[in-house]
C-alpha positions in Angstrom: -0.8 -9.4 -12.6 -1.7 -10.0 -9.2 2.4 -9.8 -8.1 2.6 -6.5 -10.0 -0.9 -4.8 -8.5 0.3 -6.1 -5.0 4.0 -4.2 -5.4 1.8 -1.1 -6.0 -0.6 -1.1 -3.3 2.0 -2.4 -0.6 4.3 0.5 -1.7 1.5 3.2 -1.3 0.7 1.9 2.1 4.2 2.0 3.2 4.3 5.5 1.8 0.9 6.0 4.2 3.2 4.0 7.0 5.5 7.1 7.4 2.9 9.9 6.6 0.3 9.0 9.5 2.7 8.8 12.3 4.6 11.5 11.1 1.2 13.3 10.9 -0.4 12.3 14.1 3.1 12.7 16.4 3.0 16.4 14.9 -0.1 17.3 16.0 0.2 15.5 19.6 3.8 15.5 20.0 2.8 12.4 21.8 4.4 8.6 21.7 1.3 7.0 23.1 -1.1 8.9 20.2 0.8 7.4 17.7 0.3 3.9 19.8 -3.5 4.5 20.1 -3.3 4.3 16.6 -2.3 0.8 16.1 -4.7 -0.3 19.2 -7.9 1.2 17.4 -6.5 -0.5 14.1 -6.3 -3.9 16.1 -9.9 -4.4 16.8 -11.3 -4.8 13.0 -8.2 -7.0 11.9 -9.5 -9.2 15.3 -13.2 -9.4 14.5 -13.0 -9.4 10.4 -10.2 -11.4 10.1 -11.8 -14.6 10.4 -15.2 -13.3 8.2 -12.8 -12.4 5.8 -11.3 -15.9 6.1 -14.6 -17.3 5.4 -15.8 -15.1 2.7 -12.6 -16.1 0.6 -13.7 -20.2 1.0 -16.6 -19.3 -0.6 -16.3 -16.7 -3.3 -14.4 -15.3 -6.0 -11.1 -14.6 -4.2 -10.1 -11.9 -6.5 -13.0 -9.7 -7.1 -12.9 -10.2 -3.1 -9.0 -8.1 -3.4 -10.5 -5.7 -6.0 -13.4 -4.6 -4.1 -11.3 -4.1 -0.7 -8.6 -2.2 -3.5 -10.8 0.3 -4.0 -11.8 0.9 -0.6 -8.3 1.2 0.0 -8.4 4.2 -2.7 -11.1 5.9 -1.3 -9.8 5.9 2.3 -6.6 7.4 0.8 -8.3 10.2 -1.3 -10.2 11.2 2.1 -6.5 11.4 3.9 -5.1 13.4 1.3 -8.0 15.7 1.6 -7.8 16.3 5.7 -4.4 16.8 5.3 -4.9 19.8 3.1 -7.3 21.1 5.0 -6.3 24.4 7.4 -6.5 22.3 10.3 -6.7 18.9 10.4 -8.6 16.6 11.7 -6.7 14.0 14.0 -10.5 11.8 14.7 -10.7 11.7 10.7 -7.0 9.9 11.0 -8.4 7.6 13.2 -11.6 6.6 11.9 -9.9 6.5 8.2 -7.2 4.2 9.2 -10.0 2.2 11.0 -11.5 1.7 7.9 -8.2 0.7 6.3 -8.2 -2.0 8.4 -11.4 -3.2 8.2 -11.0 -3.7 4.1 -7.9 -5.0 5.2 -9.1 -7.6 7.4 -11.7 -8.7 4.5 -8.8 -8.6 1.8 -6.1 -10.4 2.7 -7.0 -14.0 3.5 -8.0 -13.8 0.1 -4.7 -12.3 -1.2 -3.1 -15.3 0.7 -5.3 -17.6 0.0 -4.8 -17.1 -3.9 -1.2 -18.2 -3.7 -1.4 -22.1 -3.5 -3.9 -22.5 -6.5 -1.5 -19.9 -8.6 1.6 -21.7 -7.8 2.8 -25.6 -7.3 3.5 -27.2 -4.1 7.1 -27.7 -5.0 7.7 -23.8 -5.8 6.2 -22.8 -2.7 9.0 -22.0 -0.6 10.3 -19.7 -3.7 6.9 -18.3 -4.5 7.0 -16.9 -0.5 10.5 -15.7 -0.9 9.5 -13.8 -4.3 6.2 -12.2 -2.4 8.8 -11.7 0.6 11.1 -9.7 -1.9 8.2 -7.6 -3.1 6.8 -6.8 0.4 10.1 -5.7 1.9 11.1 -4.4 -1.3 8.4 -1.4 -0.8 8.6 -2.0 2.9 12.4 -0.7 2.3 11.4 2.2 -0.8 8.0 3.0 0.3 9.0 4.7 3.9 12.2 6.0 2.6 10.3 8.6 -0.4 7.8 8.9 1.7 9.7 10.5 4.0 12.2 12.1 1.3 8.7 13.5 0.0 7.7 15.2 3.2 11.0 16.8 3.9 11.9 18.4 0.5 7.8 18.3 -0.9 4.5 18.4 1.9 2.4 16.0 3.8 -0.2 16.3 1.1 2.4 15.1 -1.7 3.1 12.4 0.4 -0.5 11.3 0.8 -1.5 12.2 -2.9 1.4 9.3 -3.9 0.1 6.8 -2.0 -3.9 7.7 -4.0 -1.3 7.3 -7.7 -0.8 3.9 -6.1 -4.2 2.4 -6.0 -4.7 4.0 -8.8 -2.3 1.4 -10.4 -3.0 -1.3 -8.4 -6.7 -0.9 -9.7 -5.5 -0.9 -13.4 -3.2 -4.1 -12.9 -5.6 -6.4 -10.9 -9.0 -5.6 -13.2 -7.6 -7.4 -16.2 -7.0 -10.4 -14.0 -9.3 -13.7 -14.6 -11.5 -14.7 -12.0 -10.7 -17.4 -9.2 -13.3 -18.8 -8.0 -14.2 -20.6 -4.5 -13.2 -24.4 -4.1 -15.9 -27.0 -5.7 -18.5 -27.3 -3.2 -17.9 -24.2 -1.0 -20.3 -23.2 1.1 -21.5 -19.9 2.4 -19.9 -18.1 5.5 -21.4 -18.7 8.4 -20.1 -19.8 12.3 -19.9 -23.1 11.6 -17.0 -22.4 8.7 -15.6 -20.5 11.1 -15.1 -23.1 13.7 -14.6 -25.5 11.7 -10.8 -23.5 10.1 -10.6 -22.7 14.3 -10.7 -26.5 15.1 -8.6 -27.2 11.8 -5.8 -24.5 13.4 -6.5 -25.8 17.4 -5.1 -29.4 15.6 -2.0 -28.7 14.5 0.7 -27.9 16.9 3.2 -26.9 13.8 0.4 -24.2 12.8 0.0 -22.5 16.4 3.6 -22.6 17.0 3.8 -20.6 13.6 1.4 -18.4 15.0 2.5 -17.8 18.9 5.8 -17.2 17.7 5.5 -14.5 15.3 2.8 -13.0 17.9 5.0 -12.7 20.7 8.1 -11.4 18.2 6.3 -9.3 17.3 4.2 -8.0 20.3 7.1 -7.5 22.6 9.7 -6.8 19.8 8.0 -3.9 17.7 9.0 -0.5 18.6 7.6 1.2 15.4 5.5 3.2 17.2 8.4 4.9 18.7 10.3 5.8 15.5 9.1 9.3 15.2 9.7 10.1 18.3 13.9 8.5 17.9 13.6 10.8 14.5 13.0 13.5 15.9 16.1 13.8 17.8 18.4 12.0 15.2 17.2 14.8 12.5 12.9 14.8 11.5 11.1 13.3 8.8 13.9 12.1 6.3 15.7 10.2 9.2 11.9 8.4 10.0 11.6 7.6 6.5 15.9 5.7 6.9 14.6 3.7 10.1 11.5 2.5 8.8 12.8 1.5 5.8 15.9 -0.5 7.5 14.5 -3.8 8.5 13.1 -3.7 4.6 16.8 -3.3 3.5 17.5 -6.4 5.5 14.9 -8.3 4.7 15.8 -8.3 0.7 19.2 -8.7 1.3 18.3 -12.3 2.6 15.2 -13.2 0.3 17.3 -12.5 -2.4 19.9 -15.2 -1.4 17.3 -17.6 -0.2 18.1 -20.3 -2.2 19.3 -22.2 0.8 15.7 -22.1 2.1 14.9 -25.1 -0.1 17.8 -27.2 1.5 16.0 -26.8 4.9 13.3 -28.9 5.9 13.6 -28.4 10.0 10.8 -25.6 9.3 9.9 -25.1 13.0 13.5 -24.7 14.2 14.3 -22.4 11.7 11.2 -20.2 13.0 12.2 -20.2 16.1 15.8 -19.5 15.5 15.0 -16.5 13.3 12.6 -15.2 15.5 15.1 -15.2 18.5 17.8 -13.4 16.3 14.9 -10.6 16.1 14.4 -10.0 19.4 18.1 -9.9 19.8 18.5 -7.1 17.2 15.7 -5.3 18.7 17.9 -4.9 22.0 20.8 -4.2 19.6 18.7 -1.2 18.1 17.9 -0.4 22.0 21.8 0.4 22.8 22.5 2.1 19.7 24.5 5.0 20.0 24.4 6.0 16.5 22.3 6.5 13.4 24.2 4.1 11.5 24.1 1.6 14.3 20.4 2.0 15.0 20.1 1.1 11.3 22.4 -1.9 10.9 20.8 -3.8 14.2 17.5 -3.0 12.2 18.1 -4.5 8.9 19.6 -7.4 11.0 16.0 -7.8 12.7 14.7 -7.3 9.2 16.4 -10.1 7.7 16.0 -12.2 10.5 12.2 -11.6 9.9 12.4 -12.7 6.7 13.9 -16.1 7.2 10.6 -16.9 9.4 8.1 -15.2 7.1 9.5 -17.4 4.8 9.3 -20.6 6.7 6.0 -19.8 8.4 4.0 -19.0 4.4 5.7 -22.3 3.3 4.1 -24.7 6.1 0.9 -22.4 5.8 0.8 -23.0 2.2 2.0 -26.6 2.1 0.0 -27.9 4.4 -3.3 -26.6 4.7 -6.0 -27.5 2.1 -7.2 -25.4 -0.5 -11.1 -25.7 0.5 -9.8 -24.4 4.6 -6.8 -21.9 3.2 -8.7 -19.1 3.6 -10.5 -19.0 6.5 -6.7 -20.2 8.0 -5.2 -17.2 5.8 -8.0 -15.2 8.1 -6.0 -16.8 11.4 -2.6 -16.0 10.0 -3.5 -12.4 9.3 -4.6 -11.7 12.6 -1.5 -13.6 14.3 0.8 -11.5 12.4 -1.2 -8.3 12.4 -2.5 -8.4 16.2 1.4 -8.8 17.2 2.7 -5.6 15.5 -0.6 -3.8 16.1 -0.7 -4.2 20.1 3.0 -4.1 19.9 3.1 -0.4 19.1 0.7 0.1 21.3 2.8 -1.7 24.0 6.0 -0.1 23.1 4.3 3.4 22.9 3.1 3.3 26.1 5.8 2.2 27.7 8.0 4.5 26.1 5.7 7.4 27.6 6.5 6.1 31.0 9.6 4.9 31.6 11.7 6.2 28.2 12.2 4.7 24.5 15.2 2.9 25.8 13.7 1.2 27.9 10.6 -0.1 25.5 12.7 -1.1 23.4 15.5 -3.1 25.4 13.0 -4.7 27.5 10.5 -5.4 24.6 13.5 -7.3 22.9 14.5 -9.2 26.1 10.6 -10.1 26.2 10.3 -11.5 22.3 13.9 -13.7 23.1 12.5 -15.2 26.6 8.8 -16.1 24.6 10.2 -17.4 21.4 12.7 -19.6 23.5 9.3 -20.6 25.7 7.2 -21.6 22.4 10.0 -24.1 21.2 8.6 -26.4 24.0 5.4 -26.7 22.1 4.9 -30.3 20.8 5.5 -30.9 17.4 6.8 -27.4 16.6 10.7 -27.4 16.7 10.8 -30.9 15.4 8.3 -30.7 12.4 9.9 -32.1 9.4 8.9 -31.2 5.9 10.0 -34.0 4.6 7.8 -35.8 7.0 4.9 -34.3 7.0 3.8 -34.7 3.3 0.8 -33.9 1.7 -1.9 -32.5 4.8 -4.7 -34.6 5.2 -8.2 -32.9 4.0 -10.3 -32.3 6.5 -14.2 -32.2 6.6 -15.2 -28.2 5.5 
């Protein structure tokens, strides 16, 4: 149930993931708006992300996800509205997708932290490939009718699929028995909160997991600039193709990953996959075609996916149950803040110096870090295999 109401709510927000940039970038014809965007979103995944962390160590982690489901409802019932409006609002974009984050930030350490009491330790690694599937399943379908739906349909179709989503998502996760906190748990408060912080600060394989993918992802992100390539490759439909690309290579490899179970050099293989990104990104920067553009982008996608997969399965193997979610809280905002500021980054650049140039030198950036964090102790020679069972740390 919970794999099924996920599918739907990740494919309506991937369906939102074309419709507000293609909505802001029309009204401002502007790169650096459609940045802004992912800067103001960066701020509540930054300070919730570690409440939310806490708040799913100490109560019901799914009525946690169906409350923040709903919210996620409302906020797209109010887009669907400005957009039919005769003018809309570009400030009620920002402050909705503000809000999107902010349930966001509160939902998914819970959503993560769920996993390892669903699941057993030895299916992890193919428990993360399957969620991997279903995440860059509608990470591949979502963008692509969304922007099939603008082109040949409206903005306000667009947006009134992605409120049929929740709706879904709602009716899929209610039925769903409750899972409650760890025995013991205690309240939030700052104490929890350091205490998942000093947890994190002690294991050199954990902040590797998390540099890495922040840096990837920080200098080697140039979504933020997509509408602006779509534009001149052929509007909306073409928007929907390139967001939907790294998707396309993503399940292309999660749906051999197999092999992932055979590899127990976890931190190697991060940094490996996360190099092969940033070299796809410059890829994508030279492209001279549409088809290019969107092979060296489902190369970055899949390349993705071998560290998602390999980050969740050290995450989920080795941290214990009564800390998972206030780490799931310091996961989220490594692999949120990185993308978030990234657009920002690559749309500002963009504005002054070109999109060829963000993008080629955002690529060159995300090889030169991820090469950097390999030199972190304990992170390109963590062994699974090794490292067993984590030891439980005092809550």
């Amino acid at each position: 149930m919970l794999w099924c109401s996920q599918t739907a709510s990740f494919f309506g927000r991937m369906v939102s993931a074309v419709a507000v940039p293609f909505q802001i970038y029309a009204l401002t014809r502007s790169t650096l708006a459609v940045g802004l965007l992912e800067l103001f979103t960066f701020f509540p995944l930054l300070l919730l992300g570690l409440v939310g962390g806490a708040f799913a160590d100490a109560h019901d982690r799914r009525r946690i996800a169906l409350l923040s489901e709903i919210g996620f409802g409302l906020g797209a019932v109010l887009l669907l509205a400005n957009s039919l409006l005769p003018h809309p609002q570009l400030v009620a974009i920002y402050v909705l997708e503000l809000v999107d984050a902010s349930f966001y930030a509160l939902q998914r350490p819970a959503l993560d932290s769920l996993l390892p009491r669903l699941v057993d330790r030895d299916e992890l690694t193919a428990a993360a490939a399957l969620n991997s599937l279903r995440s860059n399943f509608t990470q591949m379908a979502g963008p692509a009718l969304g922007g099939v739906v603008i082109a040949l349909a409206s903005l306000p179709a667009a947006y009134a699929l992605y409120v049929a989503t929740f709706a879904f998502s709602l009716a899929t996760l209610i039925p769903m028995r409750a899972v409650p906190p760890p025995t013991g748990a205690e309240p939030p408060s700052l104490r929890r909160i350091k205490a998942g912080l000093d947890y994190a600060l002690s294991r050199p394989e954990l902040l590797g997991t998390y540099l890495v993918d922040m840096a990837a992802m920080f200098f080697g992100m140039p979504v933020a600039l997509f509408p602006a390539v779509a534009a001149r490759l052929g509007g909306p439909a073409v928007l929907g193709i390139l967001t939907a690309a790294p998707a396309a290579g993503s399940i292309v490899v999660s749906g051999a990953s197999g092999w992932t179970r055979q590899v127990h050099r976890h931190g190697r293989a991060i940094i490996l996959a996360a190099a092969a990104w940033g070299l796809a990104v410059i890829g994508f920067g030279f492209a001279p075609t549409l088809a290019v553009a969107v092979l060296f982008l489902a190369l970055a996608g899949g390349a993705d996916m071998v560290s998602g997969i390999f980050r969740t399965t050290i995450w989920n193997q080795t941290i214990p149950d009564h800390l998972r979610g206030r780490l799931a809280g310091i996961e989220m905002i490594s692999y949120t803040s990185g993308p978030t500021l990234g657009n920002f980054e690559a749309g500002a650049v963009a504005a002054a110096w070109g999109v060829r140039v963000s993008v080629v030198s955002g690529g060159v950036l995300c090889v030169l870090c991820t090469i950097a964090c390999a030199f972190l102790p304990g992170f390109w020679g963590y062994d699974a295999n090794l490292q067993g069972r984590a030891a439980h740390s005092p809550a």
